[in-house]
Structure formats: C-alpha cells, structure tokens
PDB file of N, CA, C and O in Angstrom:
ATOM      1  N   UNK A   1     201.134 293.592 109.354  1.00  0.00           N
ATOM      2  CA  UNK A   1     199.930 294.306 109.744  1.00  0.00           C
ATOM      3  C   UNK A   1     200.148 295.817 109.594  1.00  0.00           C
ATOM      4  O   UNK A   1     201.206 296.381 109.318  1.00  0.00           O
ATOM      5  N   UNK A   2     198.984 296.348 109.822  1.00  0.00           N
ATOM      6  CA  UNK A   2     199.115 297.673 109.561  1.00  0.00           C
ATOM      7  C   UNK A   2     199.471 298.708 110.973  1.00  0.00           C
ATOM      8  O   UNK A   2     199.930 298.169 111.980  1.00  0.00           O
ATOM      9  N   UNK A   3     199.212 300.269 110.946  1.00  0.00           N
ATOM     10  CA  UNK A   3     199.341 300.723 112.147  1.00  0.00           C
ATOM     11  C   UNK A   3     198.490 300.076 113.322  1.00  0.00           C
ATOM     12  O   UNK A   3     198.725 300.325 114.505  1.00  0.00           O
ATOM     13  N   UNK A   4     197.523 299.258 112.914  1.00  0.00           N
ATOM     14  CA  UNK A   4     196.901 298.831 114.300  1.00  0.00           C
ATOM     15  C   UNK A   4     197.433 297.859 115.096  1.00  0.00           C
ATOM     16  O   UNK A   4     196.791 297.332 116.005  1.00  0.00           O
ATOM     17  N   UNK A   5     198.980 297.481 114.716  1.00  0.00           N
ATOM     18  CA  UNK A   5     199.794 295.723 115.197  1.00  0.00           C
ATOM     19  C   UNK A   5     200.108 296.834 116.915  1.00  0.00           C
ATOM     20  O   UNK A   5     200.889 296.162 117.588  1.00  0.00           O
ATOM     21  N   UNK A   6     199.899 297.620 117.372  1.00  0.00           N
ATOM     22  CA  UNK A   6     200.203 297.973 118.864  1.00  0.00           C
ATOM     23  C   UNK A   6     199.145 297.580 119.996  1.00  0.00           C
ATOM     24  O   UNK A   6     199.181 297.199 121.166  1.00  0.00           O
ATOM     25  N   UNK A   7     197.699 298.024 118.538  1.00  0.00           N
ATOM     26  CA  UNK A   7     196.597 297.875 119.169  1.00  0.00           C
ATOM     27  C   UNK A   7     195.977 296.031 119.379  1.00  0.00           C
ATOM     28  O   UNK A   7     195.420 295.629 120.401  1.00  0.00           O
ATOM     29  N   UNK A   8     196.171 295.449 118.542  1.00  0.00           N
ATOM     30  CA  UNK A   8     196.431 293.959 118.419  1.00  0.00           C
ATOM     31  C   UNK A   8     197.073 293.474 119.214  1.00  0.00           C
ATOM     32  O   UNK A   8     196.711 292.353 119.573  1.00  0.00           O
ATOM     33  N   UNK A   9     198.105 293.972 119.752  1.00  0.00           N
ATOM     34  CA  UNK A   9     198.844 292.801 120.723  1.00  0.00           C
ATOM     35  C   UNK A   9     198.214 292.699 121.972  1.00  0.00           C
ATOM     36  O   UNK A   9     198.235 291.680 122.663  1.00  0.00           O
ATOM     37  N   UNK A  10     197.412 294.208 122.391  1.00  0.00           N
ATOM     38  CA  UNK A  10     196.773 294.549 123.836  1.00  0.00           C
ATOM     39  C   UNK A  10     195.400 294.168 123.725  1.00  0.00           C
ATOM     40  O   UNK A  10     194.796 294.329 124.786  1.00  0.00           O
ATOM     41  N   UNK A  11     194.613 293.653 122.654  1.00  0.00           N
ATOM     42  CA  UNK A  11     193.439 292.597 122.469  1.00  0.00           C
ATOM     43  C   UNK A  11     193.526 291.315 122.325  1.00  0.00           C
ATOM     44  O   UNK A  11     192.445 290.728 122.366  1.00  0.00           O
ATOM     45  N   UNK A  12     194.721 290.501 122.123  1.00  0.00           N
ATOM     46  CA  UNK A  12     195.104 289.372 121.808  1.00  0.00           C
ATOM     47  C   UNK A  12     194.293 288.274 122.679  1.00  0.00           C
ATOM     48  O   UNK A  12     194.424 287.996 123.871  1.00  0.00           O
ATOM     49  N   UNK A  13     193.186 287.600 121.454  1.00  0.00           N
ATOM     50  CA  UNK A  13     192.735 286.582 122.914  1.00  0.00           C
ATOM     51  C   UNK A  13     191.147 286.849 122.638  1.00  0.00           C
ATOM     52  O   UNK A  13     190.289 286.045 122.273  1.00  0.00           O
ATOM     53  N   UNK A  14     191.046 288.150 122.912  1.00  0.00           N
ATOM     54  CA  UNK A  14     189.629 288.646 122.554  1.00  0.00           C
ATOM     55  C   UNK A  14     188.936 288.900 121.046  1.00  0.00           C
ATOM     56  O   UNK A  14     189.460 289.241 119.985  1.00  0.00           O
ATOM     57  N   UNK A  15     187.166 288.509 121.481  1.00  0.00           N
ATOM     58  CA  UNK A  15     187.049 288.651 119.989  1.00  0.00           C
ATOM     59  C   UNK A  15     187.031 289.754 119.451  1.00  0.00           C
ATOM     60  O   UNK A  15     186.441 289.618 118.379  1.00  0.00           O
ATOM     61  N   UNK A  16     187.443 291.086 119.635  1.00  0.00           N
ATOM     62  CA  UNK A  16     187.601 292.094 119.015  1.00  0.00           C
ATOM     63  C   UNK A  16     188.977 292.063 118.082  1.00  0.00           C
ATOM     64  O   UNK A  16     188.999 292.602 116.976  1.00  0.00           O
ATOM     65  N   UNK A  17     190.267 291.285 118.721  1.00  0.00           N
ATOM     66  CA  UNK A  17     190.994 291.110 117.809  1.00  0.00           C
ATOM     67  C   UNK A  17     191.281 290.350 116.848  1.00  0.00           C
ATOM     68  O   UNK A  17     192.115 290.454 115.949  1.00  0.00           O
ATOM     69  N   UNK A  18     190.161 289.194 117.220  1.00  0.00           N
ATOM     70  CA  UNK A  18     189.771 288.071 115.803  1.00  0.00           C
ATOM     71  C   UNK A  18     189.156 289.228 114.772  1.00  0.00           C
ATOM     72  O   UNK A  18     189.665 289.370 113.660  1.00  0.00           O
ATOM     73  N   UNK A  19     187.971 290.091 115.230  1.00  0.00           N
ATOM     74  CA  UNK A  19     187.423 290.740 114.610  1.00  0.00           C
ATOM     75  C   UNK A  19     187.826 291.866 113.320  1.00  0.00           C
ATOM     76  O   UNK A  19     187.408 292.110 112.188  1.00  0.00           O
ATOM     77  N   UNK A  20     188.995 292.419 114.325  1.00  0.00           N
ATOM     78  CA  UNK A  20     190.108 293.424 113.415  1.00  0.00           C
ATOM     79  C   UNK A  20     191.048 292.824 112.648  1.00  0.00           C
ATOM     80  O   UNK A  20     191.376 293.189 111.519  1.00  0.00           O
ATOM     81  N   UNK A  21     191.568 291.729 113.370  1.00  0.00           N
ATOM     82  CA  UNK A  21     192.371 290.899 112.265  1.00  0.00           C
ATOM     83  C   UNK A  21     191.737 290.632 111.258  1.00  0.00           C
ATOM     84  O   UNK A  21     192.161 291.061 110.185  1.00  0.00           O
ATOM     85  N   UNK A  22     190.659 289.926 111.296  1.00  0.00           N
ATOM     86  CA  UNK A  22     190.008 289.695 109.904  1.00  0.00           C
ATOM     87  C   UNK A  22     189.585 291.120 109.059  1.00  0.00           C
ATOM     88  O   UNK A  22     189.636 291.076 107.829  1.00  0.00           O
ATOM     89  N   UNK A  23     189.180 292.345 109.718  1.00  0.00           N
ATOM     90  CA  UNK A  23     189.218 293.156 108.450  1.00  0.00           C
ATOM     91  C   UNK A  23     190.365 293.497 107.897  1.00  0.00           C
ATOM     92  O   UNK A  23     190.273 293.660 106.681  1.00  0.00           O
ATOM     93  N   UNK A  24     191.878 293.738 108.550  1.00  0.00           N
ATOM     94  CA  UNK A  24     192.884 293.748 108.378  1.00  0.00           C
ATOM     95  C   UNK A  24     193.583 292.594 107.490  1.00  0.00           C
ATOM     96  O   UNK A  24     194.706 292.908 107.095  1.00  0.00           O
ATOM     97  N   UNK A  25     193.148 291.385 107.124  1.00  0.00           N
ATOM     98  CA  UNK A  25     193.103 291.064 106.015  1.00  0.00           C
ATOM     99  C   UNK A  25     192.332 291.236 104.966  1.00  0.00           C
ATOM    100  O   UNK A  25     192.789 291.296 103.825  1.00  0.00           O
ATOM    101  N   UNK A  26     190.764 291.357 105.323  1.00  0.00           N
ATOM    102  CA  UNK A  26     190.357 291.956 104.178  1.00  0.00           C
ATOM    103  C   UNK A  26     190.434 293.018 103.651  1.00  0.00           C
ATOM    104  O   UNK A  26     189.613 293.122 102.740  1.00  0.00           O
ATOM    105  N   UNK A  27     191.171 294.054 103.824  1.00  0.00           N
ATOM    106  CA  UNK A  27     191.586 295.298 103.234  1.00  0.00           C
ATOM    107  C   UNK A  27     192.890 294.648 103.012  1.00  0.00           C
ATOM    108  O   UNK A  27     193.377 295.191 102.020  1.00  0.00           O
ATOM    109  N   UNK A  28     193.602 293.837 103.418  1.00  0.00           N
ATOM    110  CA  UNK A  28     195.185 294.006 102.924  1.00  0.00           C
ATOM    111  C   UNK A  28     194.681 293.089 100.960  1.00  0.00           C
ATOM    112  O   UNK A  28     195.140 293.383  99.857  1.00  0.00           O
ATOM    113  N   UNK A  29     193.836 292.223 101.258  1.00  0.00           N
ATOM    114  CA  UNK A  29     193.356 291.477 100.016  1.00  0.00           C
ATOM    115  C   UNK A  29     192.796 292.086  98.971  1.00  0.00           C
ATOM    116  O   UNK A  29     192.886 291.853  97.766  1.00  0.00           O
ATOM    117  N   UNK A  30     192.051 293.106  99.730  1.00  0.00           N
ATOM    118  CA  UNK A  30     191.501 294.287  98.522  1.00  0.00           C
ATOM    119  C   UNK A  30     192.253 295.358  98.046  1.00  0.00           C
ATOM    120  O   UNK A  30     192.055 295.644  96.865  1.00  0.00           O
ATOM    121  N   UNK A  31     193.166 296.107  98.741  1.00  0.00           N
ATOM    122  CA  UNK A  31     194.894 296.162  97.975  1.00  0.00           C
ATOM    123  C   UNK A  31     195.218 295.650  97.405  1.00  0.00           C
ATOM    124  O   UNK A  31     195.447 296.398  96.455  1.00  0.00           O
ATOM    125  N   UNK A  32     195.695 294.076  96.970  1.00  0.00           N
ATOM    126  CA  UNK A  32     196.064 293.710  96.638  1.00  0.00           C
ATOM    127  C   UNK A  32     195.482 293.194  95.434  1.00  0.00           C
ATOM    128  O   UNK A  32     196.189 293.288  94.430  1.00  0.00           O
ATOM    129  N   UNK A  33     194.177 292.588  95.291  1.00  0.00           N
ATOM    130  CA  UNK A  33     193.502 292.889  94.335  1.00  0.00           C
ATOM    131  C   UNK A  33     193.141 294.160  93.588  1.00  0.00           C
ATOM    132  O   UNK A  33     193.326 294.074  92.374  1.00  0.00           O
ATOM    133  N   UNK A  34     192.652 295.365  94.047  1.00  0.00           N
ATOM    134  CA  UNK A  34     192.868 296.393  93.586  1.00  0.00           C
ATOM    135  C   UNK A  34     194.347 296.368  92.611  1.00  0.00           C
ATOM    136  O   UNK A  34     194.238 295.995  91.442  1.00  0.00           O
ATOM    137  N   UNK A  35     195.401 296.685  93.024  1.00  0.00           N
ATOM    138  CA  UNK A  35     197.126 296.656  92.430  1.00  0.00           C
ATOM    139  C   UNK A  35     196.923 296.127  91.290  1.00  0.00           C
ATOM    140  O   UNK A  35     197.078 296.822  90.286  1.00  0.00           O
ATOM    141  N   UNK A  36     196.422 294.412  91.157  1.00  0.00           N
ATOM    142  CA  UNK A  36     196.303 293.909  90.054  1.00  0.00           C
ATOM    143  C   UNK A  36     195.700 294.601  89.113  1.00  0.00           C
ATOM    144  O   UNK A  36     196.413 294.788  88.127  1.00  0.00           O
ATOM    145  N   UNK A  37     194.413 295.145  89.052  1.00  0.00           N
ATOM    146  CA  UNK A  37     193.204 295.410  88.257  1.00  0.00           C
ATOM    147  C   UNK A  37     193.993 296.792  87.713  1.00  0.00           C
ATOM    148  O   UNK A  37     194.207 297.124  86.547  1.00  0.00           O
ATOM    149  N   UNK A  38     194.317 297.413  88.838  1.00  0.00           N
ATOM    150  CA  UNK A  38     194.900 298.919  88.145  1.00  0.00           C
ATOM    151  C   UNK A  38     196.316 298.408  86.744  1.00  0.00           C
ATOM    152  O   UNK A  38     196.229 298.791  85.578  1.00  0.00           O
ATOM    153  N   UNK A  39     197.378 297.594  87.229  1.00  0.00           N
ATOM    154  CA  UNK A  39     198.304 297.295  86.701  1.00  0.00           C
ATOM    155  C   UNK A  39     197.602 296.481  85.095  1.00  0.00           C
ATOM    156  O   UNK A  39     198.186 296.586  84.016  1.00  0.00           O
ATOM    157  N   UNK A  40     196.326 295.735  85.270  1.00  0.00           N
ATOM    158  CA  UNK A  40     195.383 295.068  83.982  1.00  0.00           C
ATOM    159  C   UNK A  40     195.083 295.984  83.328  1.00  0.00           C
ATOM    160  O   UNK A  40     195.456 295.997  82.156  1.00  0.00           O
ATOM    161  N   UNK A  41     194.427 296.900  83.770  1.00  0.00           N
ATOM    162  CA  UNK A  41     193.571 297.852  83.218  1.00  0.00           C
ATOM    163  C   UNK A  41     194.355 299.455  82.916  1.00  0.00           C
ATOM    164  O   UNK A  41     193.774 300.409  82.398  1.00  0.00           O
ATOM    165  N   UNK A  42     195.612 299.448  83.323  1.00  0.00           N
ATOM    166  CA  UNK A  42     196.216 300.372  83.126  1.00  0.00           C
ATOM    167  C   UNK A  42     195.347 301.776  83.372  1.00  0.00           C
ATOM    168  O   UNK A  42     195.117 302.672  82.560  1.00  0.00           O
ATOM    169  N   UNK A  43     194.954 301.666  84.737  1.00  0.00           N
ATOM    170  CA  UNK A  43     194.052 302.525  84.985  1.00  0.00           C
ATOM    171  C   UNK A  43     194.753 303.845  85.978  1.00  0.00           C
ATOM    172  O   UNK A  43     195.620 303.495  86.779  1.00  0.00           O
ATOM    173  N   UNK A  44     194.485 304.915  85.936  1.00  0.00           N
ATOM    174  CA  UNK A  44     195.240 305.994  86.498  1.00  0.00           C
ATOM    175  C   UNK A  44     194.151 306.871  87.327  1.00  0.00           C
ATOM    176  O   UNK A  44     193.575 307.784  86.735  1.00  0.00           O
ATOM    177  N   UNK A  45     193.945 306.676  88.313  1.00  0.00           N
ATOM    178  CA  UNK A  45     193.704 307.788  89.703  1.00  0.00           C
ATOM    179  C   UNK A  45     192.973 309.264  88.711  1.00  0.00           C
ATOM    180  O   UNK A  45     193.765 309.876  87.995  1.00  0.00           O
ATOM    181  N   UNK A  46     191.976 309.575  88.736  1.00  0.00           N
ATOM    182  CA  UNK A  46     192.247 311.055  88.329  1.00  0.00           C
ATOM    183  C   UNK A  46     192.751 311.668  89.534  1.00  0.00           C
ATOM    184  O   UNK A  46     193.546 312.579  89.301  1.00  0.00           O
ATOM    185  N   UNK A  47     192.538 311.453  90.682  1.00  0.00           N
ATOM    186  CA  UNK A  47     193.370 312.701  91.744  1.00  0.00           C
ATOM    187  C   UNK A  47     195.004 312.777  91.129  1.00  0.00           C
ATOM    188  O   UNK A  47     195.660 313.808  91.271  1.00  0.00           O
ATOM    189  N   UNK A  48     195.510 311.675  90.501  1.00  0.00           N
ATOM    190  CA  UNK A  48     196.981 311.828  90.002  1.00  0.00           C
ATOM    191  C   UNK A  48     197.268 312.910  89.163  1.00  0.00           C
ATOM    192  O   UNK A  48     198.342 313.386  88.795  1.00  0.00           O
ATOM    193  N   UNK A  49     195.834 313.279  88.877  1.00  0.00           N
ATOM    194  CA  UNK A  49     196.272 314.696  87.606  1.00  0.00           C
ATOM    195  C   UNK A  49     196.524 315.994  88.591  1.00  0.00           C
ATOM    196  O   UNK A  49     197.476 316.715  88.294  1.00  0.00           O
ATOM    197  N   UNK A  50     196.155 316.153  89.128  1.00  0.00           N
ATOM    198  CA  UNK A  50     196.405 316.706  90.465  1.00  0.00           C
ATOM    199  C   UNK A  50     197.499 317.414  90.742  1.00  0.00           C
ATOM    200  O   UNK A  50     197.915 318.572  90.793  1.00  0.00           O
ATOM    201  N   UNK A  51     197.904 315.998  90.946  1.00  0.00           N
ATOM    202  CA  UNK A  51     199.493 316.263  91.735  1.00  0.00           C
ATOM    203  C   UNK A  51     199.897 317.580  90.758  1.00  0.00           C
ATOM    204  O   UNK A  51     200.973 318.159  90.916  1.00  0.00           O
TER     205      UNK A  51
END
C-alpha cells in the first residue's frame, strides 16, 4: 500500500477503508497499466525535457 497503510489500519472494519482500499488499488492498477503503455509506446513525459 501506499502512504495511506497508517491511515488504513485506524479505519479497519469501516466502510471508509473498504472505500480507500479500493481506490488504492485502482490507482496502483492504473500505474501499472500506465508502465506498460509508456514501455509499448515508447512514450516520454515532456516534463522529462525539463529536467
């Protein structure tokens, strides 16, 4: 989990932490999909020009 696993343990039970858990996978899934598509598409950030 992400920085919110402190806040998760002190909701545990309640539906607010069914609630966050589930977006907390759906952002960890859309990372992860994202990763793919960039690594397919060999696609590059313009903020990377940036740096």
């Amino acid at each position: 989990m992400s920085q919110i696993a402190a806040i998760l343990e002190k909701l545990e039970g309640t539906s607010v932490y069914d609630v966050l858990v589930n977006i907390e996978k759906t952002y960890l899934r859309i990372l992860n999909e994202q990763n793919i598509w960039y690594e397919k598409s060999k696609f590059i950030c313009p903020t990377e020009y940036l740096k």
